[in-house]
FILOGU-441252 format. One line per 4 residues: number of its first residue (from 0); their letters; for each residue x, y, z of N, C-alpha, C. Coordinates in steps of 0.02 Angstrom, whole numbers. Each point is the difference from the previous one (the first is absolute). Last residue first. Layout:
<sites>
NUM	A	X,Y,Z,X,Y,Z,X,Y,Z; ... .
</sites>
This chain:
<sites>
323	XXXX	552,1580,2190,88,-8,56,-36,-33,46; -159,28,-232,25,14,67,67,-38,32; 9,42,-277,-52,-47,72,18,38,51; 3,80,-275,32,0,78,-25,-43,63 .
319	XXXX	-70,-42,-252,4,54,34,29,-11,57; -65,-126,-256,31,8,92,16,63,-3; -185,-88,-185,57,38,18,21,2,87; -225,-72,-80,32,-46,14,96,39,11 .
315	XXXX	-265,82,-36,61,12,62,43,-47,5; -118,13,-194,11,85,17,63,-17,53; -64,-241,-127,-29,45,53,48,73,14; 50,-198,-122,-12,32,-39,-42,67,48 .
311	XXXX	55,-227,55,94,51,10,-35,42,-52; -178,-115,53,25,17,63,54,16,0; -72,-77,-220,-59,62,21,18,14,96; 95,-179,-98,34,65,-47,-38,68,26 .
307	XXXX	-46,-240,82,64,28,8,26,71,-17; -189,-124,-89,-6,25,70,75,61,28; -20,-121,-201,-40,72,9,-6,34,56; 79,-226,-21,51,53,-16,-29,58,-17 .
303	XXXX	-134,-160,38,35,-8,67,75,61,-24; -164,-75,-167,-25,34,46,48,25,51; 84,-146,-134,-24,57,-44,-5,40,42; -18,-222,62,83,40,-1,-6,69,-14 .
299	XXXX	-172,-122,-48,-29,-2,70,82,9,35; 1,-69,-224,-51,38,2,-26,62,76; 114,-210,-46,69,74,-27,-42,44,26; -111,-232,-7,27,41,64,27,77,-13 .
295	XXXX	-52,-177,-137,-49,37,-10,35,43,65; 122,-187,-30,3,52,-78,-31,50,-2; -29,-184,171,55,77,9,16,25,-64; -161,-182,-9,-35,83,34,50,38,14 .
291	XXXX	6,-165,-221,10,5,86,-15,38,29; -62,-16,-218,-21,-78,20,45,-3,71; -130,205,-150,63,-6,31,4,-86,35; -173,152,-122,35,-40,-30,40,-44,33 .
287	XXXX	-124,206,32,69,9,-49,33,-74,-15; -213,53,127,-9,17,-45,45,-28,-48; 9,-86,203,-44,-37,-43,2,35,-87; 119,88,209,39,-57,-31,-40,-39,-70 .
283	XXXX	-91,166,145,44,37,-48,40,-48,-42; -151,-64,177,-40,19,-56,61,15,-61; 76,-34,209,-9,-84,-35,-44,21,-66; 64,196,145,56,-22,-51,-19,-69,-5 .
279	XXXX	-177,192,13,38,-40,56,63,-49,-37; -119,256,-72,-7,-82,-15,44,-41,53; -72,249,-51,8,-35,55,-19,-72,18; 32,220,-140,-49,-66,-36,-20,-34,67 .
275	XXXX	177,127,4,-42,54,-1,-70,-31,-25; 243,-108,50,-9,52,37,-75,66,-1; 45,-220,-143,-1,-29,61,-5,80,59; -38,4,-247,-59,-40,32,36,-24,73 .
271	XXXX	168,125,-132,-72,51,21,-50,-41,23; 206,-120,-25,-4,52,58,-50,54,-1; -4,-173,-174,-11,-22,65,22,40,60; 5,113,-228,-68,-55,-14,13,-12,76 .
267	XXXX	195,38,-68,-26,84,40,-72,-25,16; 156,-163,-90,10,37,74,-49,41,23; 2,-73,-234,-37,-38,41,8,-5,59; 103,153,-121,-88,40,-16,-39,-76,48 .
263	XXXX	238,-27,-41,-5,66,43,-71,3,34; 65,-138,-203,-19,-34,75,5,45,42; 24,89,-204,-58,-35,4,-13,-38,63; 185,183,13,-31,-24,-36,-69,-37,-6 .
259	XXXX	203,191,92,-58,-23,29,9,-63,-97; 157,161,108,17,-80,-20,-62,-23,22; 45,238,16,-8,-40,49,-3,-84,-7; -2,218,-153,71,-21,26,-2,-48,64 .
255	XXXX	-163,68,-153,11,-28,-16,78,-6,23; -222,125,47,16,-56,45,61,-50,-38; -128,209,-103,32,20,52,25,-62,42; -153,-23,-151,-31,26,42,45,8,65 .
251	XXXX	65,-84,-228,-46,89,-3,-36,-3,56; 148,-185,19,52,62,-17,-53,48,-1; -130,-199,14,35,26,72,52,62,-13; -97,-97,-170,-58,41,35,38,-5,39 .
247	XXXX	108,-110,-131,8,44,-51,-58,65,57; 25,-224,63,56,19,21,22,89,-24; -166,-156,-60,-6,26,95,63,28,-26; -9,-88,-194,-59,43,16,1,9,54 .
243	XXXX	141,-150,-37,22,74,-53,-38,56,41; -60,-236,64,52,39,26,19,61,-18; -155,-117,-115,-22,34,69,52,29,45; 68,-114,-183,-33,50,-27,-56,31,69 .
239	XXXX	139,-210,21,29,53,-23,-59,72,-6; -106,-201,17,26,38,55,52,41,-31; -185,-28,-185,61,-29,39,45,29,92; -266,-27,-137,56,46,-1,54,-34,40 .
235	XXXX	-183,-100,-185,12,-4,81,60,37,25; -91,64,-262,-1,-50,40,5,-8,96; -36,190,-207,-61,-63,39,31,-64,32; 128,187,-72,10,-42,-46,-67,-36,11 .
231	XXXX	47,139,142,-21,51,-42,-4,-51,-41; -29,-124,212,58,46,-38,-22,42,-40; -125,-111,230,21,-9,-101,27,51,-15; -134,-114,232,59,29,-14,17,15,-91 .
227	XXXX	-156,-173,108,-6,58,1,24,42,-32; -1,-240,-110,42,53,38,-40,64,50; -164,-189,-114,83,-13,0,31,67,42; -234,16,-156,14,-28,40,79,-37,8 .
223	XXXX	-96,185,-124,-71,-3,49,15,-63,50; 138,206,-103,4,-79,27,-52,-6,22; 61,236,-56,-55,-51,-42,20,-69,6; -12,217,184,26,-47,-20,-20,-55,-78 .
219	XXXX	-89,215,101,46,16,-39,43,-75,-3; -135,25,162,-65,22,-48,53,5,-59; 79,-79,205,-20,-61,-52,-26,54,-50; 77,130,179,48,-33,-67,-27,-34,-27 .
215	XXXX	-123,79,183,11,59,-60,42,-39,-62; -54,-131,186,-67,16,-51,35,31,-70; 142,-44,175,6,-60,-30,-52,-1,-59; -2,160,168,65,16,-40,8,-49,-51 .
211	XXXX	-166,-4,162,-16,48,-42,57,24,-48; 21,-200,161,-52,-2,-34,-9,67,-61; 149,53,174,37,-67,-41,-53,-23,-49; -84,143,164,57,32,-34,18,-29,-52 .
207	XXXX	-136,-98,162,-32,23,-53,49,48,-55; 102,-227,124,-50,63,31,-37,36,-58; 82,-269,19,24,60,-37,-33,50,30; 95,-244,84,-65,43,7,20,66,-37 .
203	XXXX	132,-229,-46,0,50,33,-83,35,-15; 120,-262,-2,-64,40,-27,30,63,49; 176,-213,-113,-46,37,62,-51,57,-33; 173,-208,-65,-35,52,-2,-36,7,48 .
199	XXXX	268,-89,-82,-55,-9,40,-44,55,6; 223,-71,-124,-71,-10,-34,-64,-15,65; 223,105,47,-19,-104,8,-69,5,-55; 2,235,77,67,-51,0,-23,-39,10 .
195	XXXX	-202,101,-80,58,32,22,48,-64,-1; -243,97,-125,45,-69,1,63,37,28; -245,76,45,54,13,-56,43,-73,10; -275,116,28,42,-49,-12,63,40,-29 .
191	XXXX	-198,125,117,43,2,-52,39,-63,11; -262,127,57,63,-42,12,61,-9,-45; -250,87,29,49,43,22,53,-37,25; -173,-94,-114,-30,8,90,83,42,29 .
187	XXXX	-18,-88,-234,-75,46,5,-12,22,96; 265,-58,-102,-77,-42,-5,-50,48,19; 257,-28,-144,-55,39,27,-94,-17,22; 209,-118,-130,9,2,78,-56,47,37 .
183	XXXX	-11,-26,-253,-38,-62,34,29,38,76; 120,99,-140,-60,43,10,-51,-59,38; 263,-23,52,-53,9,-79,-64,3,38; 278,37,107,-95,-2,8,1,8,-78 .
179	XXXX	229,24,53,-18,-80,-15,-90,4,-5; 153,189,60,-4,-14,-87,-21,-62,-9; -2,56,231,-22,57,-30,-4,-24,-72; 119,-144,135,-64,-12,13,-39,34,-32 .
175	XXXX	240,30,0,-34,-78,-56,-82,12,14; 111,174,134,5,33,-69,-52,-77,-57; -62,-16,251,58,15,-34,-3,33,-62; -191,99,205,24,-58,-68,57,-8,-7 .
171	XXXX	-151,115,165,66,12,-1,22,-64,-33; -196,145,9,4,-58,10,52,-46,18; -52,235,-34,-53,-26,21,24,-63,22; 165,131,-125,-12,10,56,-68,-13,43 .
167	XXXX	33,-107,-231,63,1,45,3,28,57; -187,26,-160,3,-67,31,51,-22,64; 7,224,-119,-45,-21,53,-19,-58,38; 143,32,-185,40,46,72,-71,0,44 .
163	XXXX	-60,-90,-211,59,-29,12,3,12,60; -115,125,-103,-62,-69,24,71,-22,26; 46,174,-106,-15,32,61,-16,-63,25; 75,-25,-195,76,10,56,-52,15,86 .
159	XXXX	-160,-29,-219,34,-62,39,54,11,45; -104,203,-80,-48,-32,22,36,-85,31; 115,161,-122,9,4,52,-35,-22,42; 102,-3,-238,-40,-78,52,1,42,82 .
155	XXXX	17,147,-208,-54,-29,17,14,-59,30; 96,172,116,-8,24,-38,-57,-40,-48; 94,54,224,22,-81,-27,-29,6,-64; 26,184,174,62,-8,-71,-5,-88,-31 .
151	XXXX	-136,101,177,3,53,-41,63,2,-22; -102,-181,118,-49,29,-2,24,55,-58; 175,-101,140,-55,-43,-67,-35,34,-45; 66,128,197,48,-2,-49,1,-60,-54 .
147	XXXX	-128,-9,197,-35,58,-42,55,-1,-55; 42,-179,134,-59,-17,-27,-23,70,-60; 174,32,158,21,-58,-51,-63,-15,-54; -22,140,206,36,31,-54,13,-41,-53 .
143	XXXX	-94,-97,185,-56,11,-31,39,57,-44; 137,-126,121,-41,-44,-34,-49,44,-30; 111,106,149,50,-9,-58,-42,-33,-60; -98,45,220,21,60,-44,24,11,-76 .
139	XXXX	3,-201,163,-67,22,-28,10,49,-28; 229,-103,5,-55,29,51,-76,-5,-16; 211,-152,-114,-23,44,-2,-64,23,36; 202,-168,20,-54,21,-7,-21,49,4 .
135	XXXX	209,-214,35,-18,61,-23,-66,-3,-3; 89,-161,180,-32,17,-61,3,70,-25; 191,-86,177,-69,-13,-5,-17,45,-48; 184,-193,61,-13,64,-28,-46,32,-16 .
131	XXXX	152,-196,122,-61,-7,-40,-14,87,15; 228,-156,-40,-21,59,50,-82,26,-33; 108,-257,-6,-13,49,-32,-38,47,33; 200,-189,22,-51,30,28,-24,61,-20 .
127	XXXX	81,-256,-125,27,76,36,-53,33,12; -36,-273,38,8,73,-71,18,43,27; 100,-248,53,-46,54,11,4,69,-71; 35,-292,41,25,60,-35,-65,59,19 .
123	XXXX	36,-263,40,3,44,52,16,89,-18; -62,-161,-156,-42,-11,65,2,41,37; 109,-49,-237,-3,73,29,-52,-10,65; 116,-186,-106,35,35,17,-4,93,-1 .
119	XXXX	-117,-278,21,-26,56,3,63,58,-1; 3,-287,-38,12,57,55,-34,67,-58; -24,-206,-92,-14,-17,66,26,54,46; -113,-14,-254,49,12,35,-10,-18,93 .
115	XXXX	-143,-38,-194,43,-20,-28,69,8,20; -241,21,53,18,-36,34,59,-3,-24; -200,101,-41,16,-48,-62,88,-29,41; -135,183,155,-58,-42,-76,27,-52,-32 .
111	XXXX	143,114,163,-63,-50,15,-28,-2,-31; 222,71,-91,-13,-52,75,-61,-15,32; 0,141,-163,58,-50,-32,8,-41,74; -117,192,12,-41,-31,-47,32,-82,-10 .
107	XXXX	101,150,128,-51,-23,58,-47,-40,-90; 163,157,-62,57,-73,9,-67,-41,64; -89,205,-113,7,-54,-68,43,-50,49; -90,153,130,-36,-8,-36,29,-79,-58 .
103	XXXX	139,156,115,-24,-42,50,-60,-54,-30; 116,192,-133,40,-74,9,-24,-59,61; -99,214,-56,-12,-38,-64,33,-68,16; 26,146,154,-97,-22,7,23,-26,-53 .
99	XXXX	194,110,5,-20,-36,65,-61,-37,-12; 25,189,-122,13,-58,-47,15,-62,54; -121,196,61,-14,-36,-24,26,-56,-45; 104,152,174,-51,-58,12,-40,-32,-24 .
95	XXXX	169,138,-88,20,-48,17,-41,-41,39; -82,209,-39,14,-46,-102,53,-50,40; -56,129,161,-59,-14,-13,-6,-34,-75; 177,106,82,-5,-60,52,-71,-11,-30 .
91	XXXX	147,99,-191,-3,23,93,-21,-65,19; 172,-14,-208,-83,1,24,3,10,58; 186,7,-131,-40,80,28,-52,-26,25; 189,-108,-107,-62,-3,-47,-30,53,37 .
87	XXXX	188,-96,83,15,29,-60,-49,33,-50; -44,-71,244,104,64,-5,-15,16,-79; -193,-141,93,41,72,42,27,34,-43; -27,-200,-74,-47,25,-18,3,73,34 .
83	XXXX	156,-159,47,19,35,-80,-82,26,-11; -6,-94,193,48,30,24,13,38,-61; -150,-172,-6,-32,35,40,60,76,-2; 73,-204,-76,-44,30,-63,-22,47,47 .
79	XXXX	153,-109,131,26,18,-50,-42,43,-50; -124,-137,154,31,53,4,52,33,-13; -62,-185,-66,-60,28,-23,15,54,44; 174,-149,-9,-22,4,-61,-58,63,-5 .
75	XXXX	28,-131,186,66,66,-13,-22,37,-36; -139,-206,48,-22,67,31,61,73,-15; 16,-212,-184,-7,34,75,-26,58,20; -30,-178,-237,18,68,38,-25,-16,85 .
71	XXXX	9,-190,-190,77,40,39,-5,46,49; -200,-74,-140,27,-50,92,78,35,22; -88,79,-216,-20,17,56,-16,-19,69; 133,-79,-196,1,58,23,-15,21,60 .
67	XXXX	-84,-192,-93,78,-18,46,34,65,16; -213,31,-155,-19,-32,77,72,-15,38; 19,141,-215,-20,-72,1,-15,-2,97; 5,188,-212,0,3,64,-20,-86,25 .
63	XXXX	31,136,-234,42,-77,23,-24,5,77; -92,204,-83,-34,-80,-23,36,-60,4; 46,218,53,18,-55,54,-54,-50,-22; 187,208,-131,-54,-2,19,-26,-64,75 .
59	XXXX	148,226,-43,5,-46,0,-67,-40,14; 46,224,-53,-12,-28,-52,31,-87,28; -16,190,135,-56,-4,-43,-9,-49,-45; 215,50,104,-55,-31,40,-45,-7,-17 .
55	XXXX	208,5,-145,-44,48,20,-35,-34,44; 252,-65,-35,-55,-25,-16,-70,50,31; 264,-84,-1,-4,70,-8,-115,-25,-30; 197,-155,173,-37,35,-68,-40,53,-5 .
51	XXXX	45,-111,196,80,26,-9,-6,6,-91; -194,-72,139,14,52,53,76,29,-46; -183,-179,-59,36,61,-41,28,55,37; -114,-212,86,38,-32,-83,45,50,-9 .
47	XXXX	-114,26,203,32,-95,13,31,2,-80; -91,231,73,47,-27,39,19,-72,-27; -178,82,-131,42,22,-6,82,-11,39; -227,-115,36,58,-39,-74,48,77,-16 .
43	XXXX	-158,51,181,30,-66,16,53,-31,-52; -109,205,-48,48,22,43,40,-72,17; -189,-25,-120,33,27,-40,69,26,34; -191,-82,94,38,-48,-31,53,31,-52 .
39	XXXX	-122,153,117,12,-37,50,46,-59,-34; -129,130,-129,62,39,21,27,-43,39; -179,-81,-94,35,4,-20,65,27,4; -208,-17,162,50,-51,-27,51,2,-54 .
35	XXXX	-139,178,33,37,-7,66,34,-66,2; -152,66,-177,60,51,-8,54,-39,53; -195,-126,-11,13,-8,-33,75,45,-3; -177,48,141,56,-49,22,30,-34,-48 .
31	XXXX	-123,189,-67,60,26,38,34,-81,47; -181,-16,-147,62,23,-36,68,24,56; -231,-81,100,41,-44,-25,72,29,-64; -153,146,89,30,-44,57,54,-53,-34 .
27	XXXX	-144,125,-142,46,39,37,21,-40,49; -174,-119,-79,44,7,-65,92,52,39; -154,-106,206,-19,51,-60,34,-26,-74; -66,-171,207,44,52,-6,-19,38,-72 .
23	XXXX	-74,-214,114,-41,49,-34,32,60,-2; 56,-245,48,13,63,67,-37,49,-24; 23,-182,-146,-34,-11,78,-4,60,32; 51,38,-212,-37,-33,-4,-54,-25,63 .
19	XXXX	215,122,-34,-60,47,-15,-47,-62,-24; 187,-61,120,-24,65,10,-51,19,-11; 92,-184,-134,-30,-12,98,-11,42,18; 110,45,-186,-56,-47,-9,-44,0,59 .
15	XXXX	202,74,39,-16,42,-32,-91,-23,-13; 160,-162,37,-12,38,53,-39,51,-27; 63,-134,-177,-53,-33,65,-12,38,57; 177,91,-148,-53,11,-36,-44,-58,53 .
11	XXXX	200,-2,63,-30,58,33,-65,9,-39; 124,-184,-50,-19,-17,84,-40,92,10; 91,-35,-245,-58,-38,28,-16,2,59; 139,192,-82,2,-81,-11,-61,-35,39 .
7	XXXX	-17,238,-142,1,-4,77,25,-87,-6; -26,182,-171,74,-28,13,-10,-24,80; -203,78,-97,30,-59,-52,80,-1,14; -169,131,118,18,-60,5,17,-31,-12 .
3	XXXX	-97,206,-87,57,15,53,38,-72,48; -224,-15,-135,63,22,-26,65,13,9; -219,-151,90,13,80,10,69,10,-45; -175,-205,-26,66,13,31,18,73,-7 .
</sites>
């Protein structure tokens, strides 16, 4: 039983259950529908018990959360929560569409898996519309400054930060996927096993770059087997700590006011194999993982705004006088 569950009441601890059992959802997945129900019930027993008491929100709990509760709630009800998530809490639209997904998820659980409710009161509930925003990334130019500025301040793990940022713009890894490879993932026919979202794996093709980077570091790795990746402590390095670390190379290579990060480096990975690699986007989908193809799409957005830029970027674009 995951920890963070122990104030969950029973109907959500089964859901939850169900998630990551049937549905194969992550550890991370499942906490956050874990987070997203609690607020949610927590707002619900705030209005119906404590709207005219003085009482912290945080601290109310919903292990009493009884099923006659949650037959009470209305479609009102749940936009009421949608609305205090706006106004009072700040979440944009994209943190209200996911707690939306959490609640579609758990009240479709409760009405068709285990049947315990007969109306649905988020069915007809839409998600707010999210202004989709295209990928930060760093140029080729940039990518290969990033890499040299490794190179001459990573001091002694610069051999792994470099294996790291290479894997990352070769391949275009998550941060879980990067600190998750052990030395078994590495196969003799230039391949790399990782474990991505949903606990689902896939085989990437490694190039020789990635191979000779992966060489240089093992020679200095002393895991002979378990983690790639390892801390100064020898153990499996922590995402955090890759974060530090990119983040600590993007400022010395001059890039640290652009809100780049680790998933930045996995933008830049699929707009350099799609605009100069010249990967077709069902391939591109294969590399990164991606389990819809308009996820992979942005990609092929990217481009199309280069376009754009480089024709209002033209000598003769400035107006000039027209003929009469």
């Amino acid at each position: 039983m995951n920890e963070i569950w122990k104030e969950s009441p029973e109907i959500i601890y089964r859901f939850l259950l169900y998630m990551q059992t049937v549905k194969g959802k992550s550890e991370k997945t499942i906490n956050e529908y874990f987070f997203d129900l609690r607020t949610f019930f927590r707002f619900v027993k705030f209005n119906k018990f404590y709207s005219n008491k003085k009482i912290i929100f945080e601290e109310i709990s919903i292990q009493d959360l009884s099923i006659d509760l949650i037959k009470s709630i209305k479609f009102l009800d749940v936009l009421e929560y949608i609305n205090y998530l706006a106004k009072e809490r700040g979440n944009r639209a994209s943190s209200r569409s996911r707690k939306i997904s959490s609640l579609r998820s758990f009240f479709g659980y409760l009405t068709i898996k285990i049947k315990v409710l007969d109306e649905n009161p988020v069915i007809e509930l839409e998600t707010p519309k999210i202004k989709k925003a295209l990928p930060k990334f760093l140029n080729l130019q940039e990518s290969q400054n990033f890499l040299d500025t490794i190179k001459q301040h990573g001091c002694k793990t610069a051999r792994r930060d470099y294996c790291m940022a290479v894997l990352f713009l070769n391949c275009g890894l998550r941060l879980s996927e990067l600190v998750g490879i052990n030395i078994q993932d590495l196969g003799d026919d230039d391949t790399l096993r990782v474990l991505g979202k949903g606990n689902k794996e896939r085989i990437i093709y490694i190039n020789k770059f990635c191979k000779d980077s992966i060489d240089n570091y093992k020679t200095i790795n002393r895991n002979s087997k378990g983690a790639l990746f390892l801390s100064r402590g020898n153990q499996r390095i922590s995402t955090k700590t890759v974060q530090f670390l990119m983040k600590k190379y993007f400022k010395l290579a001059g890039l640290g006011n652009r809100g780049f990060s680790t998933h930045k480096l996995r933008h830049t990975a699929a707009t350099l194999m799609y605009q100069h690699g010249g990967a077709d986007i069902r391939v591109l989908k294969e590399i990164l993982g991606h389990e819809n193809i308009a996820t992979t799409e942005v990609y092929t957005h990217t481009c199309v705004e280069q376009i754009k830029k480089a024709i209002q970027n033209n000598p003769l674009s400035n107006s000039r006088n027209l003929p009469k």
